[in-house]
N, C-alpha and C positions, 0 to 999 in steps of 0.2 A: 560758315560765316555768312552773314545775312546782311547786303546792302540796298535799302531804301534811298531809292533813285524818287522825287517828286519835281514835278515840274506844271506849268498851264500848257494849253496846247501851244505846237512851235517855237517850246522854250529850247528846244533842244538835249531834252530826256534822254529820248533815245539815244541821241549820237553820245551823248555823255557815258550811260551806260557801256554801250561798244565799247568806248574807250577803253572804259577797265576793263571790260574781257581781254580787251590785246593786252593789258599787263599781263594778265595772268596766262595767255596762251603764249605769250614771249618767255615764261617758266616754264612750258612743256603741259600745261593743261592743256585739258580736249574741251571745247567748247557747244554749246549747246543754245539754239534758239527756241524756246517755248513759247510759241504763238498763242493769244487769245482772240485776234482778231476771227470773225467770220464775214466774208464779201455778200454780204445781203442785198446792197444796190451798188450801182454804178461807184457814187460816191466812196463808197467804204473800199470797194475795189480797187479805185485809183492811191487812195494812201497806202492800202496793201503795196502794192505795185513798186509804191518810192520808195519805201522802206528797204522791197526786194530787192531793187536796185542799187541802192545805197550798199546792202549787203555783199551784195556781186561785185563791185567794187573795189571792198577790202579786201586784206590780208589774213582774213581770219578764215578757218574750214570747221564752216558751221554744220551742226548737223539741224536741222530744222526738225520741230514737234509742233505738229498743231492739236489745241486742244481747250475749248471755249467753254467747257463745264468744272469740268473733273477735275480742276489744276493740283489739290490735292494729293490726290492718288497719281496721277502723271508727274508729280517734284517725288513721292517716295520712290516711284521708278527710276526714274532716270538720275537722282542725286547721288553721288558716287566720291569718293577721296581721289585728288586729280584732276575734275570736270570743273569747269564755271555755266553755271545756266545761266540765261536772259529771261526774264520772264516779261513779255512787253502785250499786254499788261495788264494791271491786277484793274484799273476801270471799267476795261473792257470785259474783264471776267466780272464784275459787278453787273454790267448792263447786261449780258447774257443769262446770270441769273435770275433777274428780276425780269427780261420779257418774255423767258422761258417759262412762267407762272402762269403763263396765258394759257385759258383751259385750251384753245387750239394749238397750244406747240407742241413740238416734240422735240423731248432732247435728242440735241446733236452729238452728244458723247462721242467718245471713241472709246470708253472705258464700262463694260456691260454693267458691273456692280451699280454702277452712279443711276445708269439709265434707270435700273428699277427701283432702286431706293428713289428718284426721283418722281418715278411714276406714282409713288405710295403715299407722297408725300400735298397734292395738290390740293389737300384741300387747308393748310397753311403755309401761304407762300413766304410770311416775311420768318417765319420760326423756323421753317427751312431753311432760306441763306442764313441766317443768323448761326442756325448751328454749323452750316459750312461753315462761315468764317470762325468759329468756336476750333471746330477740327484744321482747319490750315493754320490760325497761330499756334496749336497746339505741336503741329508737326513743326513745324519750320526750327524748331528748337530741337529736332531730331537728327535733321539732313546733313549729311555730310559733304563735302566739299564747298566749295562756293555758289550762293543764288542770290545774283541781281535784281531787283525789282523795281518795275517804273510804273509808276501811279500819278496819272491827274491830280493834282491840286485846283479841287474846282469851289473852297470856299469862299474866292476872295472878290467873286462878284455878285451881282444882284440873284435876290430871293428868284430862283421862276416860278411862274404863274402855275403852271400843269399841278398834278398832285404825286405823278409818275416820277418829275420832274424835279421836285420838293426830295420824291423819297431818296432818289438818288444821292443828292448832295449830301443829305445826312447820313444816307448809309458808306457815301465814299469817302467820307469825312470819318467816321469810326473807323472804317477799314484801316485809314491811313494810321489814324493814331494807333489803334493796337499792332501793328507791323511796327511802325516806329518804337514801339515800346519795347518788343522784343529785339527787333534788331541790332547790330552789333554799330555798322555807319548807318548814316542817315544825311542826306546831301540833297536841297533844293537847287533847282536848277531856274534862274534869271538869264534870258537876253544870253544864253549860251555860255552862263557867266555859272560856275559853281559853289555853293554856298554850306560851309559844312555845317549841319546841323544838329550831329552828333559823331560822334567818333570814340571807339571803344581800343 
């Protein structure tokens, strides 16, 4: 079962998401955090942080996965009958791939396949994510048990200026719709306020 969590930033995505994991770990699932974030600077590190602690918190005994590339191949591993994953989140996995295209990155992987097919892959950067995102809608419709997904909603304000900036919105705008398409729920998140968008 596949539920598309979207929200703007500090709509309250996340904590919405949690939510239904505690439904489903109050049925005796094992629960599952799949991290996209990476603490590149201070900033990105302090919202790491809230989250963590937010985490700490509840009632839930998360197992934490981090994994800023590969999400792919890290949802066939760990998706299992029983489990709910979090996956927070699929923009972040966007931005990681598009500034991993830069001839001086290197993937972060944790997953060795990804790293080389990735290394092979640098001299088309956007026909590369593209085919990622080809191969993880492809999968998502394989996984077993439950995966929540929280995605930005970042169409609904002004064009930006950058080119970088541009690419994102329309490629995290795609992203969203082919996930919503496949998806089973589908639920925008307002002012903490839930918004069913679909429901199967």
């Amino acid at each position: 079962m596949i539920h598309l969590v979207l929200g703007g930033a500090r709509s309250g995505k996340s904590r919405y998401g949690e939510a239904l994991v505690r439904q489903y770990t109050a049925l005796g699932f094992d629960a599952c955090y799949l991290a996209t974030a990476q603490a590149l600077d201070a900033e990105m590190s302090s919202r790491i942080r809230l989250h963590q602690d937010g985490r700490a918190k509840d009632d839930i005994d998360w197992q934490l996965v981090e994994e800023p590339l590969a999400l792919t191949a890290k949802l066939k591993h760990l998706a299992k009958s029983g489990r709910v994953i979090l996956v927070d989140c699929l923009t972040l996995w966007l931005t990681n791939q598009l500034l991993a295209q830069s001839p001086d990155a290197e993937p972060a992987s944790t997953e060795s396949d990804f790293a080389l097919d990735f290394a092979s892959s640098r001299h088309e950067p956007l026909e590369h994510w593209r085919q990622q995102r080809a191969d993880f809608i492809q999968t998502l419709n394989t996984l077993e048990g439950v995966v929540i997904l929280i995605s930005n909603e970042v169409g609904s304000g002004i064009v930006p200026l950058g080119e970088l900036s541009r690419q994102f919105v329309d490629e995290a705008g795609w992203l969203n719709q082919a996930v919503a398409e496949v998806a089973d729920h589908v639920t925008l998140v307002v002012a903490g306020l839930p918004l069913v968008l679909k429901s199967s």
